[in-house]
N, C-alpha and C positions, 0 to 999 in steps of 0.2 A: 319765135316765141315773144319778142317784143312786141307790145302793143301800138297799133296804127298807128301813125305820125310822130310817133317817138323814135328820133335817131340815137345810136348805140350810144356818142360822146354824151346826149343830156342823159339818157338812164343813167350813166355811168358816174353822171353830177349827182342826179338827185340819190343813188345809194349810199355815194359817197359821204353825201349832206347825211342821212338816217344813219350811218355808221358811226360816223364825226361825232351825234350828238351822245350816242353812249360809251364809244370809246374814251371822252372826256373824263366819265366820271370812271373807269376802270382800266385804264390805262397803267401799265409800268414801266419800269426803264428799261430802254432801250437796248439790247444786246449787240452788239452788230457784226461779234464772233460766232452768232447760231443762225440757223436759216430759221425764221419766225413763222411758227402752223398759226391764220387765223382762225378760229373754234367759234362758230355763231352758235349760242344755245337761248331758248326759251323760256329756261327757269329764272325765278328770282325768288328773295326773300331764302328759307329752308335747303331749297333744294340747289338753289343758285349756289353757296354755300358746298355744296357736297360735294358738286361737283368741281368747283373752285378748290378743296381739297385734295381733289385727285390729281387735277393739271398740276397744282404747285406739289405734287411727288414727283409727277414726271417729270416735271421742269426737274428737279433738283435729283433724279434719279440717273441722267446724262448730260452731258455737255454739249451736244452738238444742237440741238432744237430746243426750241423757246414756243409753248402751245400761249398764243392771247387771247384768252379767255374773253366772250365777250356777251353781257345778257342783250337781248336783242326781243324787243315786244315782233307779234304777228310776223316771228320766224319763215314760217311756209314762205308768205308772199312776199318776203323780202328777197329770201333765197333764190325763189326764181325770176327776181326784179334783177337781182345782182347778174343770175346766168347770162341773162338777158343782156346787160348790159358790160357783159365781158369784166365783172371786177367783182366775181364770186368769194366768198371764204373758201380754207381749205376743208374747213369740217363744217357741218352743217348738222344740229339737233333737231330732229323732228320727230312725229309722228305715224307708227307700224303703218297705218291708212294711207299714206302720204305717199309710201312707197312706188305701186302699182303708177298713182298720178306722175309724179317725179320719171320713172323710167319713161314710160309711155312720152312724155316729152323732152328726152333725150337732155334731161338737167341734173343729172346724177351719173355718176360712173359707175361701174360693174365691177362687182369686186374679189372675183373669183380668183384670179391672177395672183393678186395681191396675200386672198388666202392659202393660195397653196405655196406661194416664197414665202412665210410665215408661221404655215403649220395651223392655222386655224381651218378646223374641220364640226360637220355638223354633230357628232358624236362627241364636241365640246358643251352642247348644248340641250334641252329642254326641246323635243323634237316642235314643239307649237311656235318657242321664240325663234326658232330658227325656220322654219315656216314661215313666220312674217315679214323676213328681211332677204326671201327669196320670191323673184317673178320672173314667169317665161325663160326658166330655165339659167337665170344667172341670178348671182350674190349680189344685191344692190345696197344692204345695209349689216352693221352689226348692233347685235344690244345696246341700249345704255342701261336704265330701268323697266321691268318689265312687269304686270299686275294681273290677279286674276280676281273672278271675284266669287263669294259666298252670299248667305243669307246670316245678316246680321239683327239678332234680334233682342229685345229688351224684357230681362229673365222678371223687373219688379210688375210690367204690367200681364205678365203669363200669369203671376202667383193671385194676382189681382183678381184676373179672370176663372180663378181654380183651376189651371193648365201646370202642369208639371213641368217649371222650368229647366230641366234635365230631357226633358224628351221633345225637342224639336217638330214641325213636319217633317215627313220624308215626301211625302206625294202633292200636289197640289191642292189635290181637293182635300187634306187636311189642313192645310196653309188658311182656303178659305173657310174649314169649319172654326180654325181657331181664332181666325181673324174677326169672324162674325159674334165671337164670342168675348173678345175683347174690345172691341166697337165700341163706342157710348157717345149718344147726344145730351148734347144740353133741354132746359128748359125748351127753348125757343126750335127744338127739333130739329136745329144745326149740328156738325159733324162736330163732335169735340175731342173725340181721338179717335183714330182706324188703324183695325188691325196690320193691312194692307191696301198699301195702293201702287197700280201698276206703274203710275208716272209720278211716284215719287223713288231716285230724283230723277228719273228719267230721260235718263242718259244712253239708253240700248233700249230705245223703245220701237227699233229695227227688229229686235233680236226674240220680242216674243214666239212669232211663227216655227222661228229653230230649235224652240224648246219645244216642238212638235213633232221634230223629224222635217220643217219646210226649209224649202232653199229659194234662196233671194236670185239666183240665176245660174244656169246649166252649167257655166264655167265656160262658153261657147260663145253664145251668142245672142242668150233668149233671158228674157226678161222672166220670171217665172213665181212673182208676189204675191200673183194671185191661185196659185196652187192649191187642193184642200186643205193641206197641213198648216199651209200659211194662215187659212181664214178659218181653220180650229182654235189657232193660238190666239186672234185680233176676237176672236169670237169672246174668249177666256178673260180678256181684256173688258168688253163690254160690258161682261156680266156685272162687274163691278160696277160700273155708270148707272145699271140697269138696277143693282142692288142697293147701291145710298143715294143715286139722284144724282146727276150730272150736274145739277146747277148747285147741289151742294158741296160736291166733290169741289167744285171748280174758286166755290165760296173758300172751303175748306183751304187748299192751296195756297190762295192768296196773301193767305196769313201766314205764312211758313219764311222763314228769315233764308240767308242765301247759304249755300253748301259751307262753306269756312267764316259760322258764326257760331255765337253761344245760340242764335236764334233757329240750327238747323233742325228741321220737322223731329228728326229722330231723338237731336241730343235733347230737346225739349218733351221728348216722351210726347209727342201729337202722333207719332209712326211706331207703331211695336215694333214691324219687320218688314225689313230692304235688303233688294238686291244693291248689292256695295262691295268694292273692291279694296285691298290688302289695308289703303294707305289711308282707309275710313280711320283705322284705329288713333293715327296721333292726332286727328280731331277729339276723336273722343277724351284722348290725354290734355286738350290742348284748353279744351272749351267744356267739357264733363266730364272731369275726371272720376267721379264719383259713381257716373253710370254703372247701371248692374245690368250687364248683357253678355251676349257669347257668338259664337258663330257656329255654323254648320252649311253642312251641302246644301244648297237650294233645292230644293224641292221640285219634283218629275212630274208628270202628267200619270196618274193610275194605266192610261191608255198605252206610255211609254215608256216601260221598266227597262229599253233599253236605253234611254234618256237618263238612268240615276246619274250619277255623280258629275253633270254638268256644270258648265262656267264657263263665262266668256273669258276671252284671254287679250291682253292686247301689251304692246311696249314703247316705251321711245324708243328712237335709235340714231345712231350718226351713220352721215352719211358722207360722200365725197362727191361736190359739186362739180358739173362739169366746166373746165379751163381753169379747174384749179392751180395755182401756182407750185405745189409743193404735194403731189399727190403721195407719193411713196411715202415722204416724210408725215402726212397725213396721218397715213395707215398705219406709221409706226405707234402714233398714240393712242389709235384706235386700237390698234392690238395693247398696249398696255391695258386699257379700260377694260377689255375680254379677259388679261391675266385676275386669277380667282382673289389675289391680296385687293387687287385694285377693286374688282365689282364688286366683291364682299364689303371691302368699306362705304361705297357709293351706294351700295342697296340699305346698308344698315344706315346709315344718313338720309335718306329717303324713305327709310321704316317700309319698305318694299321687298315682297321675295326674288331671288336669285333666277335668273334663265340659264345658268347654268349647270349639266348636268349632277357634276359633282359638288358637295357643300361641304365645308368645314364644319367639324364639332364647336368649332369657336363663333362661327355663325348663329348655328342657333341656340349658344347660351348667351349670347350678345344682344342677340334680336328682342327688343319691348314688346311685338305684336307678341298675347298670349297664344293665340292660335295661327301662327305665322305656317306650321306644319302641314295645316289643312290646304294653305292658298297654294303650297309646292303642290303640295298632291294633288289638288284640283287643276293646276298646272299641267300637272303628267297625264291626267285622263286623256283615254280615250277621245270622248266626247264634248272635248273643247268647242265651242264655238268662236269662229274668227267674219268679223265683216268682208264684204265680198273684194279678192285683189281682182280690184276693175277700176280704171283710172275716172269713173265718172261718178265712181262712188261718194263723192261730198253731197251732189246735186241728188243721186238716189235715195240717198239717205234723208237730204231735207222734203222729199218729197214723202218719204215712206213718215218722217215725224208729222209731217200734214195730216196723214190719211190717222195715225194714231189718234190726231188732236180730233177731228171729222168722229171719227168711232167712241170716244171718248165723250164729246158730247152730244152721241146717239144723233147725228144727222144723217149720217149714211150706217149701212150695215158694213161688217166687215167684207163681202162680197165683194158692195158698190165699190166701198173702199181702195182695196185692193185693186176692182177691176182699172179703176179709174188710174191708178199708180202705173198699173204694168202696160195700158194704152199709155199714156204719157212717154214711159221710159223708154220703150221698147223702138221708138223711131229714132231718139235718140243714143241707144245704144249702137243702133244701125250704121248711123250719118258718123260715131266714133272709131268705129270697128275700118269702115270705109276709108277714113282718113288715115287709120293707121296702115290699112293695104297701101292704099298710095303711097306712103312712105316705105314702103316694104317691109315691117316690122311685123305685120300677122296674114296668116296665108289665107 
């Protein structure tokens, strides 16, 4: 796993040196009656905070472990810089996507063992979040926060457009009659607010084709993007380039301020309605408080009533690196995090719903998000969508947000598009699949 001409002792300098410079600033005294869990996590600011709440319960819930807390920028690649060079943390905060990569290169432990001495079982859970922290057959992570997402949309510019802010889409093609109706350009025949836009903020813009019925790969072996389902859904996509103008859309965009500002598209009323997940709301609190909006189920394809009550689903979650120092003792924390006091308080500090099966009544009279009941339930569907667990999926993905950008602004059709994705990926899914038989890990 270490990178060409890098010997284990310099990795093991240069994490050291990355580790060093944030341990400075969050460091505490030194116990030296507990065996000490290192915890690498990703967050800062909010959410750093919550979960710095819940280590300092653990810490003070037992004697014998000491978790150090530690915020850590670009997580992922640190983690597997540390595996690499033999001086891993015991915990490790990342990303549900992350998972499939991490196993597949044997930088993560398996944590099945550990759940059944502990009693941690999948019917503790939200069959989706527990889903995401299982690949090829073993437990490779547990929850930390977990998020789904809705159609959030702004009730002053429905009433604006004579739309009855009480009655949502339910189908697509009402999303686009009401978005066409809430539309308005300027003078100068520039976009001055839009109903909808597919790549605003354009974060799962993999995920159109699935709100088809399409799959991004067999689960096997086969690259499969460019499926009809897929290039129904990029088709659905275009329409909208095709209906305001690509180089307006794109004009449009530009002026849009960054996701956690007062300048976001939505909170500025420039966006009626976005696909947006759980943790949209304490922006809203944060930076327009005063917004008049609501949520509901995203909206299906007319074509696909089997498709209603969809939503992507996705989570952090910690994991257990592999040559960690203190693995058991690891997992002891981890399982605190799983008990319902601890992730209840960590999800409500994070303004995020539960992956866990069971909720306290104290949960959701706790919980600020007003419609936090919809993002469970959307959770519990059916019809969740999750990104494909395939360890090449970073590079798929920036590939398939290519082929978006390409369709978007009408240089290829969704076809080309697509076709051009699944020839790209498809050799390299091969030469991965390959490597991983050599290792012996897929038959």
């Amino acid at each position: 796993m270490a990178k060409a001409g890098f010997t284990v002792p310099i990795l093991a300098a240069v994490v050291l040196t990355a580790w060093w410079g944030t341990e400075r600033i969050t460091r505490t005294v030194y116990d030296p009656t507990r065996i000490h869990v290192t915890y690498w996590e990703k967050w800062t600011g909010f959410e750093f905070q919550g979960i710095e709440a819940v280590v300092n319960d653990f810490n003070k819930s037992q004697n014998r472990i000491h978790v150090d807390l530690l915020s850590i920028s670009d997580v992922g690649n640190k983690t597997l810089l540390a595996v690499s060079g033999g001086v891993p943390p015991d915990v490790a905060g990342l990303w549900g996507p992350n998972v499939a990569q991490y196993a597949d290169d044997a930088a993560i432990q398996p944590l099945e063992g550990y759940c059944n001495e502990f009693g941690v079982k999948a019917s503790d859970y939200i069959p989706v979040y527990w889903d995401i922290c299982n690949y090829n057959g073993h437990v490779y992570a547990l929850p930390s926060t977990p998020a789904s997402t809705a159609l959030y949309y702004n009730r002053d510019l429905f009433q604006k457009a004579g739309l009855d802010p009480n009655k949502p889409p339910e189908t697509l093609e009402e999303l686009v009659a009401m978005g066409d109706r809430i539309t308005k350009r300027r003078s100068d025949g520039r976009l001055d607010v839009a109903g909808f836009l597919p790549a605003e903020p354009g974060w799962w813009n993999w995920a159109w084709g699935c709100v088809f019925g399409g799959r991004l790969w067999d689960g096997k072996g086969k690259i499969t993007a460019n499926e009809p389902e897929n290039v129904l859904g990029f088709q659905w996509v275009q329409d909208f380039a095709k209906r305001y103008g690509p180089e307006d859309v794109q004009v449009f965009q530009s002026g849009f301020g960054n996701y956690a500002s007062p300048e976001n598209a939505f909170l500025t009323s420039k966006v009626a309605m976005e696909l947006h997940g759980v943790y949209m709301n304490y922006n809203i609190k944060m930076y327009r408080p005063g917004l008049n909006w609501a949520a509901a189920p995203f909206p299906y394809p007319k074509s696909r009533p089997d498709m209603k009550g969809w939503a992507i689903a996705d989570e952090d979650v910690l994991v257990i690196p592999r040559g960690a120092k203190h693995p058991k003792e690891a997992f002891e924390f981890i399982r605190y995090v799983q008990s319902q006091k601890a992730m209840e308080k960590l999800c409500l500090l994070h303004r995020k719903n539960s992956p866990l099966s069971h909720i306290s009544d104290d949960f959701w009279r706790r919980h600020e998000h007003p419609y936090i009941r919809l993002f469970d339930q959307l959770a519990r569907s059916s019809k969740v969508i999750l990104s494909p667990k395939m360890g090449i999926w970073p590079e798929y993905s920036e590939e398939l947000n290519n082929a978006f950008e390409e369709i978007m602004l009408m240089r290829k059709t969704p076809q080309q598009a697509l076709d051009y994705v699944t020839t790209r990926m498809q050799p390299k899914l091969d030469q991965y699949l390959e490597r991983l038989r050599r290792r012996g890990e897929v038959k």
